[in-house]
C-alpha positions as CSV (number, residue, x, y, z in Angstrom):
1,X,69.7,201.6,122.7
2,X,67.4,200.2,125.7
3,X,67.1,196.9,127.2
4,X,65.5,194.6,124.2
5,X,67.6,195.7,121.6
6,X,70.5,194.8,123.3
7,X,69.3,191.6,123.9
8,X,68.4,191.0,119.9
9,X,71.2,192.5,119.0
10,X,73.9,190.7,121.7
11,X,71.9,187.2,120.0
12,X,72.6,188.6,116.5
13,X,75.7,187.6,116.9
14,X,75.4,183.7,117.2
15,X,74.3,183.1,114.1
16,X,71.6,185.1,113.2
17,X,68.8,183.2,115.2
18,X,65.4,184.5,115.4
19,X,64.3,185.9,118.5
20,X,61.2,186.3,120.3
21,X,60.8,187.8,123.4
22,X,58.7,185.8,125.6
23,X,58.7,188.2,129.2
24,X,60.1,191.1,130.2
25,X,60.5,192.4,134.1
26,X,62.2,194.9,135.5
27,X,65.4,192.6,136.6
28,X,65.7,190.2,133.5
29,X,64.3,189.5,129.7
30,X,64.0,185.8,128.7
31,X,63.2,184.7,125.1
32,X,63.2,181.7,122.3
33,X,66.1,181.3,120.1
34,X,65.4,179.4,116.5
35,X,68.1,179.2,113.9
36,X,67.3,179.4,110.0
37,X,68.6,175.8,109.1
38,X,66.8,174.2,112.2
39,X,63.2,175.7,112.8
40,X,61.7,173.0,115.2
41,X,64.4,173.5,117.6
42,X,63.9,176.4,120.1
43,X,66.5,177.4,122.7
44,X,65.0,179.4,125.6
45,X,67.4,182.2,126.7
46,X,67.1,184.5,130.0
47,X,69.3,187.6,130.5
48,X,69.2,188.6,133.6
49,X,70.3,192.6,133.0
50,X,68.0,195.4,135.0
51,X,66.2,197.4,132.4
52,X,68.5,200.5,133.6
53,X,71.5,199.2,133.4
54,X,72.1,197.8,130.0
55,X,75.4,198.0,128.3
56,X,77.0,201.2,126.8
57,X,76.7,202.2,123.3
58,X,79.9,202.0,122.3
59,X,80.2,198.0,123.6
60,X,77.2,197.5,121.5
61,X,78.5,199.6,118.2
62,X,81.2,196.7,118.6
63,X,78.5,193.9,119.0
64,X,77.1,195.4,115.7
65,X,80.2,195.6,114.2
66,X,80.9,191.6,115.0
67,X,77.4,190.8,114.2
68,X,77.0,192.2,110.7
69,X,81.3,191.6,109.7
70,X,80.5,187.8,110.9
71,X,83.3,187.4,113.0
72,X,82.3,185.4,115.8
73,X,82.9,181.7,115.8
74,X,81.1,180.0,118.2
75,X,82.3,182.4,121.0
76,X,85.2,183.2,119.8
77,X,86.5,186.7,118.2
78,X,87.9,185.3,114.9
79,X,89.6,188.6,114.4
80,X,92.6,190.0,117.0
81,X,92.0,192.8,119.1
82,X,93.9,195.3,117.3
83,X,92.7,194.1,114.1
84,X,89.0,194.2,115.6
85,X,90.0,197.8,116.7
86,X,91.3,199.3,113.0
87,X,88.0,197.3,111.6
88,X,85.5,199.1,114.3
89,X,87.6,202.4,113.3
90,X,86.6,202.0,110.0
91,X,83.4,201.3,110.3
92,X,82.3,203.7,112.7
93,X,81.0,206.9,112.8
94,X,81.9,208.1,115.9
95,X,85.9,207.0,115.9
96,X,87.1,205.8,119.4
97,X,90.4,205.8,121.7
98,X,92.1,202.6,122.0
99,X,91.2,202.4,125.6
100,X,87.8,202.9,124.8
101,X,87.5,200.5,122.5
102,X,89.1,198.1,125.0
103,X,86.3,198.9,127.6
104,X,83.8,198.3,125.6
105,X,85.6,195.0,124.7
106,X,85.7,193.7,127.8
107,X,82.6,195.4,128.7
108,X,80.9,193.2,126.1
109,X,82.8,190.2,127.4
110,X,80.8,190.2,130.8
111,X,77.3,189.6,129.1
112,X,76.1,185.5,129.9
113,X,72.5,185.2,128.5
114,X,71.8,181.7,130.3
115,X,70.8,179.0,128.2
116,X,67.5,177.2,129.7
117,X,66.9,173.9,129.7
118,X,63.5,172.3,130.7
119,X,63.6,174.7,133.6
120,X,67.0,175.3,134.3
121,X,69.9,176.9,133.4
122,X,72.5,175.0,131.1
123,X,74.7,176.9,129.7
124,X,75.2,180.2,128.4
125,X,76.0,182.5,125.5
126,X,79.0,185.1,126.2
127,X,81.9,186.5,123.7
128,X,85.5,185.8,124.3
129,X,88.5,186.3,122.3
């Protein structure tokens, strides 16, 4: 999975926003957020992640996994980690350890895509449980 997909996907998770990727360098990837239910509103995002050093694939099998089983609210795991674990385990192709799948947990909870705000930064999204 490279840089941009990680990105789409990582935003996948809030909701299901439509993303458009507005630049691309080699140190960060910024884009627009616009959500379903409020399509005049935009949210311009910025994550600043160096094209070779995206996350692993097994932290974003999990943002997958949260994405498509809906269970983030707001930024909040809904599930418990070792319910999240037996839920990833069956969902997954490629089964992992416990300790790997708490890697890739916290692993996923270092991501911040910065929220901009005429110009600056505002706030952020990021995963927590």
């Amino acid at each position: 999975m490279n840089r941009r997909q990680c990105f789409e996907q990582f935003l996948r998770m809030f909701a299901g926003p439509t993303l458009t990727i507005t630049q691309e360098t080699q140190e960060c990837i910024r884009g627009e957020l616009r959500w379903p239910d409020y399509p005049a509103d935009a949210q311009e995002v910025r994550w600043d992640a160096a094209e070779s050093k995206h996350p692993s694939r097994l932290c974003f099998q999990l943002v997958s996994l949260i994405a498509d089983k809906d269970l983030l609210d707001i930024d909040m795991i809904s599930a418990s980690r070792q319910e999240l674990f037996d839920i990833f385990q069956s969902q997954t192709t490629s089964p992992a350890t416990f300790l790997e799948f708490e890697s890739a947990l916290e692993e996923l909870q270092t991501i911040s895509v910065a929220r901009i705000d005429d110009g600056e930064e505002s706030d952020s999204f990021f995963v927590d449980e």
